[in-house]
N, CA, C and O of each residue as an XYZ file, in Angstrom:
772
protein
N    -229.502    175.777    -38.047
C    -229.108    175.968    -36.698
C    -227.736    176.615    -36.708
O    -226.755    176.227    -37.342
N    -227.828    177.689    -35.882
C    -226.455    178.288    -36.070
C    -225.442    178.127    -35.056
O    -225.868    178.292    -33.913
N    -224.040    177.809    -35.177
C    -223.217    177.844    -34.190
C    -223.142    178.974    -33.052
O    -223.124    180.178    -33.308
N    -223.107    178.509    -31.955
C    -222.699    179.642    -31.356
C    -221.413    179.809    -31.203
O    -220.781    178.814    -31.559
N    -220.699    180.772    -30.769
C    -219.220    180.936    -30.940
C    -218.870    180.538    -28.743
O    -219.239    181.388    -27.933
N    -218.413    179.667    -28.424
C    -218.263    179.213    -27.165
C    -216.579    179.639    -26.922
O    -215.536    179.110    -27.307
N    -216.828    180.673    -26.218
C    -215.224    181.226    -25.778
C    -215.135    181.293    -24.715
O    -216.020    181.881    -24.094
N    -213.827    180.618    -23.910
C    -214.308    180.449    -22.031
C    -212.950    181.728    -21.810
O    -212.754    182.029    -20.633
N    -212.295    182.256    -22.583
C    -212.127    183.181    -22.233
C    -211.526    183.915    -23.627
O    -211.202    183.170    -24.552
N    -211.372    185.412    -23.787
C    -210.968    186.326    -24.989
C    -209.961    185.382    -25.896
O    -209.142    184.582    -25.445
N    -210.170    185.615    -27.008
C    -209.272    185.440    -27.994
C    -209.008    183.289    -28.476
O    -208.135    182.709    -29.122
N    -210.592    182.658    -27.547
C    -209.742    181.682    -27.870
C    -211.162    180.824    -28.334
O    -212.126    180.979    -27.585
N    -211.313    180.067    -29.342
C    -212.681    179.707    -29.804
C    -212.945    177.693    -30.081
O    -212.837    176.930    -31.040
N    -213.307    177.569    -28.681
C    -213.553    176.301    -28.576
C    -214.053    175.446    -29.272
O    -214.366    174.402    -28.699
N    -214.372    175.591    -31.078
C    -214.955    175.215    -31.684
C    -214.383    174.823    -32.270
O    -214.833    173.840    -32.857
N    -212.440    175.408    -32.704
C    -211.998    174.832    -33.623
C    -210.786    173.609    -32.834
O    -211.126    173.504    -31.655
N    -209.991    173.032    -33.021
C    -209.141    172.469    -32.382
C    -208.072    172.905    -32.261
O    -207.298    172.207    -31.606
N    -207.491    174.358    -32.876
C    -206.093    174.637    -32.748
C    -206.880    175.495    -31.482
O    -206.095    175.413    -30.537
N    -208.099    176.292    -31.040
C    -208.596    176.965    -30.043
C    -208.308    176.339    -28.937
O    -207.574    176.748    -28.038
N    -209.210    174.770    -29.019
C    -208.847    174.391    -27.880
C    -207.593    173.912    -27.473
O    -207.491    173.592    -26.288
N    -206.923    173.831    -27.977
C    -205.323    173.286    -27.487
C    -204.687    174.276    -26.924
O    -203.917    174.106    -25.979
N    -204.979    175.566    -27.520
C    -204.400    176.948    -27.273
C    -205.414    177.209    -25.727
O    -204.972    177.803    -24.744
N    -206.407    176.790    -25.792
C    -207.126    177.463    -24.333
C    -206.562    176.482    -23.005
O    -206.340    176.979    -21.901
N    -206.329    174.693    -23.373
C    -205.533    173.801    -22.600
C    -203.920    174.614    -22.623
O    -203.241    174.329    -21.636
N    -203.732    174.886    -22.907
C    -201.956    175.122    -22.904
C    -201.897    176.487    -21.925
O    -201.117    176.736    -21.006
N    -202.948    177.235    -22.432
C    -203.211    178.412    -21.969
C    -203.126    178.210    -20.614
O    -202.303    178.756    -19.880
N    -204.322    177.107    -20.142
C    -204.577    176.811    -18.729
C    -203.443    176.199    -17.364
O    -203.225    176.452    -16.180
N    -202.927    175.222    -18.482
C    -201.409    174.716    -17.697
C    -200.579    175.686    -17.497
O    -199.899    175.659    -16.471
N    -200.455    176.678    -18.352
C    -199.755    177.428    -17.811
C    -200.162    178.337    -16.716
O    -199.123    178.654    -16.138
N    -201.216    178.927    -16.135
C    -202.002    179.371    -15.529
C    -201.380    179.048    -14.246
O    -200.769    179.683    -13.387
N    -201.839    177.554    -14.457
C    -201.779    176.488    -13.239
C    -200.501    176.496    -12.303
O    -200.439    176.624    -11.080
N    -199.500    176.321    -13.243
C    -198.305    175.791    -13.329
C    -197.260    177.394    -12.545
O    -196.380    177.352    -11.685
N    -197.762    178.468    -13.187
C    -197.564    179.774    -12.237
C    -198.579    180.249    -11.339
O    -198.442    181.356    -10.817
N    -199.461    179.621    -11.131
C    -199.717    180.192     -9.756
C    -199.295    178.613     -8.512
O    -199.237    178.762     -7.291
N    -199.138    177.692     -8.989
C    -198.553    176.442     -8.183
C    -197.149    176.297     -8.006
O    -196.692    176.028     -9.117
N    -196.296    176.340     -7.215
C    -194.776    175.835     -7.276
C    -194.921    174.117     -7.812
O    -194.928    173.110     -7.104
N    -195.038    174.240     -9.437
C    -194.494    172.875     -9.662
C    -193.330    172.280     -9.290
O    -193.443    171.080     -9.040
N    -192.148    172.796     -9.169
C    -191.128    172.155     -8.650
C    -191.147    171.460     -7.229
O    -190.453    170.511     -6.865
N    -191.812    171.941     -6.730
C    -191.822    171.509     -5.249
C    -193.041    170.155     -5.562
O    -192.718    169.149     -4.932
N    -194.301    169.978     -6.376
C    -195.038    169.322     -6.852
C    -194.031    168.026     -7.252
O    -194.103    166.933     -6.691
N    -193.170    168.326     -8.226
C    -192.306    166.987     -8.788
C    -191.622    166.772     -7.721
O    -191.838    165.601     -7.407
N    -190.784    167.342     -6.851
C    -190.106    166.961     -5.838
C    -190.409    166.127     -4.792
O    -189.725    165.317     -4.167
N    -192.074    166.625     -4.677
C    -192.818    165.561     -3.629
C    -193.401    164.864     -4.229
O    -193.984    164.035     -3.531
N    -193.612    164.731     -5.622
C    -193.956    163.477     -6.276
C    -192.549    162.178     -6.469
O    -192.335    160.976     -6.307
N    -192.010    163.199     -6.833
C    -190.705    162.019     -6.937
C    -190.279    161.555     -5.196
O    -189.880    160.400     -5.045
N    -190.350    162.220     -4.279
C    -189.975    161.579     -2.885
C    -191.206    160.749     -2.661
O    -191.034    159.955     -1.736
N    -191.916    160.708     -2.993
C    -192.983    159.782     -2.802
C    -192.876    158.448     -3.645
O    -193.186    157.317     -3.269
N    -192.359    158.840     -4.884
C    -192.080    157.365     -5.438
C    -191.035    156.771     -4.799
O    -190.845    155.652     -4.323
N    -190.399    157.775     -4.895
C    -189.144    157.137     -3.767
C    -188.871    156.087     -2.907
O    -188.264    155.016     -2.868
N    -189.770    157.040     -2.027
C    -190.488    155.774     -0.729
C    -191.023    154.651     -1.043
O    -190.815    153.556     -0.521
N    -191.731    154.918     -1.914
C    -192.710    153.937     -2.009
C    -191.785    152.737     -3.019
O    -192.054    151.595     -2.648
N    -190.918    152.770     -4.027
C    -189.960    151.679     -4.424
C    -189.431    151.223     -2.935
O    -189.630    150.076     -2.534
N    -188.660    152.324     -2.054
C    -187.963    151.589     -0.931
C    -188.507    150.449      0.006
O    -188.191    149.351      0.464
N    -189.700    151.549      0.012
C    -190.524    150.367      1.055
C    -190.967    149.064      0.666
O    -191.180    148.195      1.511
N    -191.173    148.807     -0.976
C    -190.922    147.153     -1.447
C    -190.138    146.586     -1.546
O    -190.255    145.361     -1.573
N    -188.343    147.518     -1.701
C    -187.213    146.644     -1.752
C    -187.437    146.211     -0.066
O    -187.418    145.009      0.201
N    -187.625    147.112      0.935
C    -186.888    146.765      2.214
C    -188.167    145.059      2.332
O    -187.675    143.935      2.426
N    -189.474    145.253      2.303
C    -190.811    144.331      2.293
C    -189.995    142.946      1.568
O    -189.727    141.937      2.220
N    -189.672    143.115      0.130
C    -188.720    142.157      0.086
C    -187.337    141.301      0.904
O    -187.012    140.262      1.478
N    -186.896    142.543      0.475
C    -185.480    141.982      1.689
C    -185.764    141.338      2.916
O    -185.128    140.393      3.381
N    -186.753    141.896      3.420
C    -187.372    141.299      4.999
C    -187.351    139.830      5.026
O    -186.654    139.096      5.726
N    -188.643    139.389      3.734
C    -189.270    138.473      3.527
C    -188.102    136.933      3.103
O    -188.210    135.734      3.358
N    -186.926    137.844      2.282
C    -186.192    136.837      2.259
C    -185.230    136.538      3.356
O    -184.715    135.446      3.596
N    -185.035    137.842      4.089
C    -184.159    137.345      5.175
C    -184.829    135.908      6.545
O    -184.230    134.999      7.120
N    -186.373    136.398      6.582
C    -187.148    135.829      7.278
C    -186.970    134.185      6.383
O    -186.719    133.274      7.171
N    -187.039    133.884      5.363
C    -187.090    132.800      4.867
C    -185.660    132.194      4.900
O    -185.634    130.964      4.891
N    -184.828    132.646      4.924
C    -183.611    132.196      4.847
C    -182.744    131.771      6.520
O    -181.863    130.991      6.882
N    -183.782    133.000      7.275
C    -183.359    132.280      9.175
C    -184.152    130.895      9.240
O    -183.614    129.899      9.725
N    -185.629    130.868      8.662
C    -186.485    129.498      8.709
C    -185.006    128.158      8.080
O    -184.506    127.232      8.717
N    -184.820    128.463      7.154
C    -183.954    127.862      6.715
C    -182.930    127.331      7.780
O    -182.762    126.113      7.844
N    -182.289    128.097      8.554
C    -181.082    128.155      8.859
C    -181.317    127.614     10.196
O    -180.451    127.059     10.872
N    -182.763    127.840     10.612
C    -183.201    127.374     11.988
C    -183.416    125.634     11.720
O    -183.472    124.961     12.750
N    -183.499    125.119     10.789
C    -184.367    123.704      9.882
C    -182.690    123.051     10.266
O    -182.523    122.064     10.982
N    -181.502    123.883      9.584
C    -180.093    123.131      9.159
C    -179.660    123.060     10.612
O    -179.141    121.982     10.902
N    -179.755    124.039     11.698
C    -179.217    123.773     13.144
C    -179.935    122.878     14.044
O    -179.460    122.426     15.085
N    -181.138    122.637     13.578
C    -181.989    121.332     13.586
C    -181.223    120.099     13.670
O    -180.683    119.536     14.623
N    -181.301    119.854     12.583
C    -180.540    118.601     11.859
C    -179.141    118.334     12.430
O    -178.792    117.155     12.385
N    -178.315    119.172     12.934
C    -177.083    119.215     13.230
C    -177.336    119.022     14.856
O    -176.595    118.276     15.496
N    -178.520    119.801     15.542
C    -178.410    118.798     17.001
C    -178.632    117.506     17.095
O    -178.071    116.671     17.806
N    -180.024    117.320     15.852
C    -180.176    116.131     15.768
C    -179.077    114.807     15.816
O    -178.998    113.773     16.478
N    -178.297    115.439     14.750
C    -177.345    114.268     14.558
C    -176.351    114.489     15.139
O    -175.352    113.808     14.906
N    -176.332    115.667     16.212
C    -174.810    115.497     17.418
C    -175.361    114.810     18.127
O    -174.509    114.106     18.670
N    -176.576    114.506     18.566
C    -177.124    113.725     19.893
C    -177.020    112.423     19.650
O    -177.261    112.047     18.503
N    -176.652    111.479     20.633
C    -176.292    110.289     20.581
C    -177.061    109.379     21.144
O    -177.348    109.919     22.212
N    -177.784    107.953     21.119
C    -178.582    107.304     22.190
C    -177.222    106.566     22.472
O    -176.331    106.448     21.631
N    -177.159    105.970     24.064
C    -176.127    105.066     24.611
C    -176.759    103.990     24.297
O    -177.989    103.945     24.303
N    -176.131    103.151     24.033
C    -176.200    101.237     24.401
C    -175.211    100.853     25.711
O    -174.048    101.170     25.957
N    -176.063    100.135     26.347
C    -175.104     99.274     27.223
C    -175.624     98.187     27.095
O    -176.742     98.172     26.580
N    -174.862     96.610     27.610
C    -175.113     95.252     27.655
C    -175.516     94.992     29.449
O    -174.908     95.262     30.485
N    -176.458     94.528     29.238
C    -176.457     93.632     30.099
C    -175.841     92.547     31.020
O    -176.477     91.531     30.742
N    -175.005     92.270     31.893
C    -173.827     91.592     32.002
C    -174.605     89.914     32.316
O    -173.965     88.864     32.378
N    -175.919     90.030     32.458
C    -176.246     88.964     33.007
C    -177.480     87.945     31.526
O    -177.625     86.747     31.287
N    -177.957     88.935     31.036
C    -178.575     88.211     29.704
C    -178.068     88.358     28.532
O    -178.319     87.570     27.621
N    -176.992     89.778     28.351
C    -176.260     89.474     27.347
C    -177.096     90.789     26.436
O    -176.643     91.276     25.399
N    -178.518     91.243     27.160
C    -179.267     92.234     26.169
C    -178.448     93.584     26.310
O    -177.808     94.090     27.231
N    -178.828     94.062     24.620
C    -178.031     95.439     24.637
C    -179.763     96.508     25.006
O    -180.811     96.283     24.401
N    -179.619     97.496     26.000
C    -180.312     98.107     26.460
C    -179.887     99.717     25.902
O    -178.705    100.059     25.898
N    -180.868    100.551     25.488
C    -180.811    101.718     24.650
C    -181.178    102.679     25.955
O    -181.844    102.306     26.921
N    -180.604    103.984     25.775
C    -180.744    105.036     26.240
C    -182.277    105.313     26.190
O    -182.826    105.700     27.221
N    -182.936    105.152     25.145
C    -183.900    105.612     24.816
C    -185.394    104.662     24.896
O    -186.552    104.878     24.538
N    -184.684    103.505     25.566
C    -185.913    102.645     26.166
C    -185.547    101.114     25.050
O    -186.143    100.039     24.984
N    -184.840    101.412     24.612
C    -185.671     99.630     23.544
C    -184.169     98.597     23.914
O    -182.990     98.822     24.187
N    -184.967     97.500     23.745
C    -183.642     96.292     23.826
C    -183.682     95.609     22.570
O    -184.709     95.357     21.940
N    -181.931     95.181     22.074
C    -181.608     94.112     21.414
C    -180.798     93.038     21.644
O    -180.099     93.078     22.657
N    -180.747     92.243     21.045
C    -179.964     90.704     21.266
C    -179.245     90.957     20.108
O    -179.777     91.574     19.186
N    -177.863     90.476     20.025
C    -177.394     89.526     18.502
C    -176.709     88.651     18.954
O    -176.145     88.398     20.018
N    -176.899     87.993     17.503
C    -176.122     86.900     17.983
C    -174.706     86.729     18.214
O    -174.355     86.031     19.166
N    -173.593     87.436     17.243
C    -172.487     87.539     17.665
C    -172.172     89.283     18.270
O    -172.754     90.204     17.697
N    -171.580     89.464     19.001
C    -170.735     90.497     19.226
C    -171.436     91.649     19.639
O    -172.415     91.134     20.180
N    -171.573     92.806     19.736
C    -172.520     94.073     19.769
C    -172.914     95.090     18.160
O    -172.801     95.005     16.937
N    -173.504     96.161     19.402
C    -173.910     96.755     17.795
C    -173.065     97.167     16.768
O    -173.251     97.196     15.551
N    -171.801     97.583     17.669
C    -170.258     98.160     16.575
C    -170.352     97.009     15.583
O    -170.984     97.095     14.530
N    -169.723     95.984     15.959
C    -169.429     94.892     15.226
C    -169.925     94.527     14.181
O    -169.241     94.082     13.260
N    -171.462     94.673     14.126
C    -172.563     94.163     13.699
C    -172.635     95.608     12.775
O    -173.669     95.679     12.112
N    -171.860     96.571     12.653
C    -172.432     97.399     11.521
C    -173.902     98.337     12.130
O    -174.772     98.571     11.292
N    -174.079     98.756     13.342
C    -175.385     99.410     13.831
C    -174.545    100.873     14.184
O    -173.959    101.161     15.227
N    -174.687    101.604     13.059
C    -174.059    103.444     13.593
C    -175.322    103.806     14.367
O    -175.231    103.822     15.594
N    -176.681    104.149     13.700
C    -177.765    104.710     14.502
C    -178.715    103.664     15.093
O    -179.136    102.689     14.471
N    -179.004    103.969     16.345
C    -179.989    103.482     17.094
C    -181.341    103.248     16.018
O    -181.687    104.076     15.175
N    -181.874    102.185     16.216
C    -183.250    101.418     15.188
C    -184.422    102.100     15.695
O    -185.340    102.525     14.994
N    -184.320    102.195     17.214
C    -185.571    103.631     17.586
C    -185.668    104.828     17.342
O    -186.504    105.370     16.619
N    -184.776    105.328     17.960
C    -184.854    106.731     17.856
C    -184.283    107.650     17.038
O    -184.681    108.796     16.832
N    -182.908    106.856     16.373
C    -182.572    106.919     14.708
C    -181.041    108.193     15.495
O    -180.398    108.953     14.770
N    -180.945    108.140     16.171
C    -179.937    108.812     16.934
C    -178.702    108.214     16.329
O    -178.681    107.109     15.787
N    -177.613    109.067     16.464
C    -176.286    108.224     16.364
C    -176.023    106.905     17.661
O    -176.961    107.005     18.451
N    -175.304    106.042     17.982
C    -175.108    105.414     18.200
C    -173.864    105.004     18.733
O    -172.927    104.670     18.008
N    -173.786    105.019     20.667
C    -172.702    104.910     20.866
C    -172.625    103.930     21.900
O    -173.529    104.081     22.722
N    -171.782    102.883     22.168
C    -171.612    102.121     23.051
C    -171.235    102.757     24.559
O    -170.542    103.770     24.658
N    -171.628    102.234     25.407
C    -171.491    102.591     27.161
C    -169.856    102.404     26.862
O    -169.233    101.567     26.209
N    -169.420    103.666     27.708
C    -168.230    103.664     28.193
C    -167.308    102.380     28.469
O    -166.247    102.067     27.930
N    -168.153    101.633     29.630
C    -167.415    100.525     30.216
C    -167.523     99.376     29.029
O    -166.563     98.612     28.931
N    -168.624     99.213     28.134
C    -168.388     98.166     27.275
C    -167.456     98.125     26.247
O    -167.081     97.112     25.657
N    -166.959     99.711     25.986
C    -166.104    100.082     24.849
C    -165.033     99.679     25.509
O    -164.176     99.230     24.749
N    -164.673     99.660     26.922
C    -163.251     99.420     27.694
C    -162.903     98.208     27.680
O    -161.785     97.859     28.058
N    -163.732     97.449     27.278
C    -163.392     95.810     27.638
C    -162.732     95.757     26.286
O    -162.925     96.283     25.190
N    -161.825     94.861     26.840
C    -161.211     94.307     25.583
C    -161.012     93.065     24.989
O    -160.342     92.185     25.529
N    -161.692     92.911     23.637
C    -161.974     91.594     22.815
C    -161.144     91.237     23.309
O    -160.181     91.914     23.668
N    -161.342     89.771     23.495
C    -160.393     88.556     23.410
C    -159.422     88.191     22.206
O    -159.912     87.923     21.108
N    -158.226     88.180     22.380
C    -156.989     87.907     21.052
C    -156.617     87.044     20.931
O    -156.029     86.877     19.863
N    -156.673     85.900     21.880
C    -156.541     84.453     22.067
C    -157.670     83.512     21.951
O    -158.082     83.148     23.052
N    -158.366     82.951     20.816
C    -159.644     82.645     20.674
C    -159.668     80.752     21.203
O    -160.581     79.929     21.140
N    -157.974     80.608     21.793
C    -158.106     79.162     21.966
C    -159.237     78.371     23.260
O    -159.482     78.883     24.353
N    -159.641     77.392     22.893
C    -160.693     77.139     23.397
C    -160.227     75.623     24.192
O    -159.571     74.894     23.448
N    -160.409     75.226     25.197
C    -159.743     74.295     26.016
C    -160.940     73.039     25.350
O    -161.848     73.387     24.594
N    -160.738     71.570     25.786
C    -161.242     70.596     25.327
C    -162.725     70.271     25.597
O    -162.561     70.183     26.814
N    -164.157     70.000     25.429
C    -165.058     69.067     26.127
C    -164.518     68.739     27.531
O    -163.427     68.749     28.102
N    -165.844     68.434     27.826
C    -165.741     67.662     29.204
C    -165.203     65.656     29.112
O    -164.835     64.910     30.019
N    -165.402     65.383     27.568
C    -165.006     63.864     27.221
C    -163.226     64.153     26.613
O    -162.407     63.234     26.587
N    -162.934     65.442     26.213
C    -161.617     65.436     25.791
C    -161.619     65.615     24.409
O    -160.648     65.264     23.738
N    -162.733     66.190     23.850
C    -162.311     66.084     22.259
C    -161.468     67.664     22.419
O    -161.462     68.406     23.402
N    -160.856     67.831     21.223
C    -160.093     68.924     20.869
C    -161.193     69.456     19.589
O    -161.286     70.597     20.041
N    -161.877     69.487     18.638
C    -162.521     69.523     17.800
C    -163.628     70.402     18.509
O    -164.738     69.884     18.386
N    -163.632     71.530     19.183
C    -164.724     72.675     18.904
C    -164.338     74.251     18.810
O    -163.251     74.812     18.673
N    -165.505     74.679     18.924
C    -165.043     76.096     18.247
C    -166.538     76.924     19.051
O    -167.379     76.464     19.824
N    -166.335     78.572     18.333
C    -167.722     79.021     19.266
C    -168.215     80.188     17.467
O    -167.531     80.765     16.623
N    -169.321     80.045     17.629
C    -170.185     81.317     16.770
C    -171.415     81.047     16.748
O    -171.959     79.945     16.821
N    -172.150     82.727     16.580
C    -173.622     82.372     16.616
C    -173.759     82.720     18.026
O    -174.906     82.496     18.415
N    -172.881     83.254     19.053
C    -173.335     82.867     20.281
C    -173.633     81.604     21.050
O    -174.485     81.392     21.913
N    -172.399     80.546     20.334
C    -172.880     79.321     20.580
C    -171.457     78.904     20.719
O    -170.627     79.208     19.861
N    -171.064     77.995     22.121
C    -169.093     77.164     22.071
C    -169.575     76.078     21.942
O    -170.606     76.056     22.614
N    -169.379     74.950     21.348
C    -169.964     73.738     21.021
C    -168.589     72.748     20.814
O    -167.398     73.031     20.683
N    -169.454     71.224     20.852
C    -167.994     70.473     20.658
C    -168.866     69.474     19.256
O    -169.772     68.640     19.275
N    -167.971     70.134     18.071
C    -168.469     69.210     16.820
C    -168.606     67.581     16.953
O    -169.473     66.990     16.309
N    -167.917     67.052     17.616
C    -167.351     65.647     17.908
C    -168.993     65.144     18.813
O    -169.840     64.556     18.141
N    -169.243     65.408     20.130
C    -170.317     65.423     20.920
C    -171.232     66.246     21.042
O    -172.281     65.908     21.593
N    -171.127     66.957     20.770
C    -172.680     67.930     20.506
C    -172.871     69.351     21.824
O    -173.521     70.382     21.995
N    -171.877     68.567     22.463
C    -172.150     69.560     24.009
C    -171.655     70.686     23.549
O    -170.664     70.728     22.820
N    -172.626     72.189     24.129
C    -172.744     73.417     23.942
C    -173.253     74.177     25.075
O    -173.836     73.751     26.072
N    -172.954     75.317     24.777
C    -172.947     76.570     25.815
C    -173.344     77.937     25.517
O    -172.437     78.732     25.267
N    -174.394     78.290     25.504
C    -174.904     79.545     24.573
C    -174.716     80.714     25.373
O    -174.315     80.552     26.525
N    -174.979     82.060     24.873
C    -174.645     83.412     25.302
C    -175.339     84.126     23.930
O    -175.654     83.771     22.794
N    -175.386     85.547     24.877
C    -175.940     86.479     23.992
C    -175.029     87.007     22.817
O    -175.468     87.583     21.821
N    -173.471     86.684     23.110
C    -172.251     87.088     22.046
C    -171.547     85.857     22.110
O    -171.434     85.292     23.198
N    -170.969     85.281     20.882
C    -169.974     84.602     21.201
C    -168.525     84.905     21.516
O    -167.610     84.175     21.135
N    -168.312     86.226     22.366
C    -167.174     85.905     23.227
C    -167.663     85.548     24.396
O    -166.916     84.816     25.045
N    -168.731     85.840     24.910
C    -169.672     85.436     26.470
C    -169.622     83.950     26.326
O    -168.813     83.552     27.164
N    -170.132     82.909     25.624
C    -170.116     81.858     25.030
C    -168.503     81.232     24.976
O    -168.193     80.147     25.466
N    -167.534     82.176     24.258
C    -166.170     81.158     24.068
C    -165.811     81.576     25.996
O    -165.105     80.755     26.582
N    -166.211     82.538     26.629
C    -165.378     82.737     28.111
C    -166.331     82.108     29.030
O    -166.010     82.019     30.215
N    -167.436     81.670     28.641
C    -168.395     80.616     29.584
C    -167.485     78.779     29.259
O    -167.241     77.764     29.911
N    -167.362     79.088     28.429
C    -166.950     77.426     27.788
C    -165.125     77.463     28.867
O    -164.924     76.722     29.829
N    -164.446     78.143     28.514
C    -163.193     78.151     29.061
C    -162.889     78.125     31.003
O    -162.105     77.546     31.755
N    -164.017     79.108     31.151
C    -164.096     78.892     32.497
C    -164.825     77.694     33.034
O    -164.825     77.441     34.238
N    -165.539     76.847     32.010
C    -166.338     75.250     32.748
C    -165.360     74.245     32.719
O    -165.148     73.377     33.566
N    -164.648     74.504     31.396
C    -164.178     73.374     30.911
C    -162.573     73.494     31.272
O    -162.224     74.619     30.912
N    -161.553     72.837     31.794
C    -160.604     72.778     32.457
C    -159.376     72.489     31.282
O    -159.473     71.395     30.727
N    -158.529     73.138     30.964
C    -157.451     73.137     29.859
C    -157.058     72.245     29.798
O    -157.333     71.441     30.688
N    -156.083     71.813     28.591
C    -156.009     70.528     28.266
C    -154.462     70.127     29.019
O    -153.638     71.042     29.036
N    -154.094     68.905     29.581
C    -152.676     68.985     29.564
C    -152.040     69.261     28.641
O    -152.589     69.437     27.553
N    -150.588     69.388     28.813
C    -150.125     69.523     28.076
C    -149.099     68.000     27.858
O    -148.945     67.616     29.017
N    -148.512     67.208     27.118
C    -147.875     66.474     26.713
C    -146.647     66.313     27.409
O    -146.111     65.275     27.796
N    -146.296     67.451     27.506
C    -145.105     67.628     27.931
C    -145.086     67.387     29.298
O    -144.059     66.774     29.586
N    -145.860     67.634     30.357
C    -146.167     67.395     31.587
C    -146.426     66.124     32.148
O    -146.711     66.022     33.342
């Protein structure tokens, strides 16, 4: 079987391999002058161009978007914990009543006293009513006698009691309790009188 000699154009013989490299080289060049390659790389390279930019900017977006989520989460938290529930007392049972609907009792004193910064409901900071913050503790804790005259009592627990006789006077705080006991019970003479 005999070769045929396959030439796709003069002088170049597709049979051997230095032919065909010479007929490819031949052709690029062909190509390459009758095409403005430069303008070819130019709009190839502006096209990569773009196309890197448009994933940095796709990025950048994505983190800026994640980083406002963020920032929207932290200004969250910061109204959260500027907002305050009120407490006020009750003047007549002694209950501390919440802004936010719930009641407590203690036994001595209010929620300051007692170590309560946030409200147990609503987890709010925690601030006493105006007018209860105005009152001012008692600094004189002396306590006038029983109704029999002992000198021997005292008040806590929400409780003024006389150790000696047993007689007592309860309240929701024991300063309500030591100023219920003082106003029943009539001061002691004094000796000197």
């Amino acid at each position: 079987m005999s070769r045929e000699n396959h030439s796709a154009e003069p002088g170049f013989d597709l049979n051997t391999p230095d032919g065909g490299r010479s007929y490819i080289a031949n052709l690029f060049k062909t190509v390459l002058k009758r095409h403005d390659y430069r303008q070819y790389i130019a709009e190839r390279l502006a096209g990569d161009f773009a196309c890197t930019l448009a994933q940095h900017f796709e990025r950048i977006t994505a983190e800026r978007d994640a980083l406002q989520l963020r920032l929207h989460a932290a200004d969250q938290l910061i109204d959260d914990f500027s907002k305050a529930c009120e407490w006020s007392q009750d003047d007549d049972s002694g209950i501390w009543n919440s802004a936010c609907g719930t009641t407590w009792s203690f036994h001595d004193d209010g929620p300051v006293e007692n170590g309560m910064n946030f409200c147990h409901c609503c987890g709010m900071r925690l601030v006493v009513d105006e007018a209860e913050a105005a009152a001012e503790p008692i600094d004189d804790w002396h306590m006038n006698p029983c109704k029999q005259g002992h000198r021997d009592v005292g008040a806590d627990g929400g409780v003024a009691h006389c150790y000696q006789c047993g007689e007592k006077i309860e309240a929701a705080t024991t300063q309500e309790a030591f100023e219920r006991w003082n106003s029943t019970h009539p001061a002691a003479e004094s000796a000197e009188s």
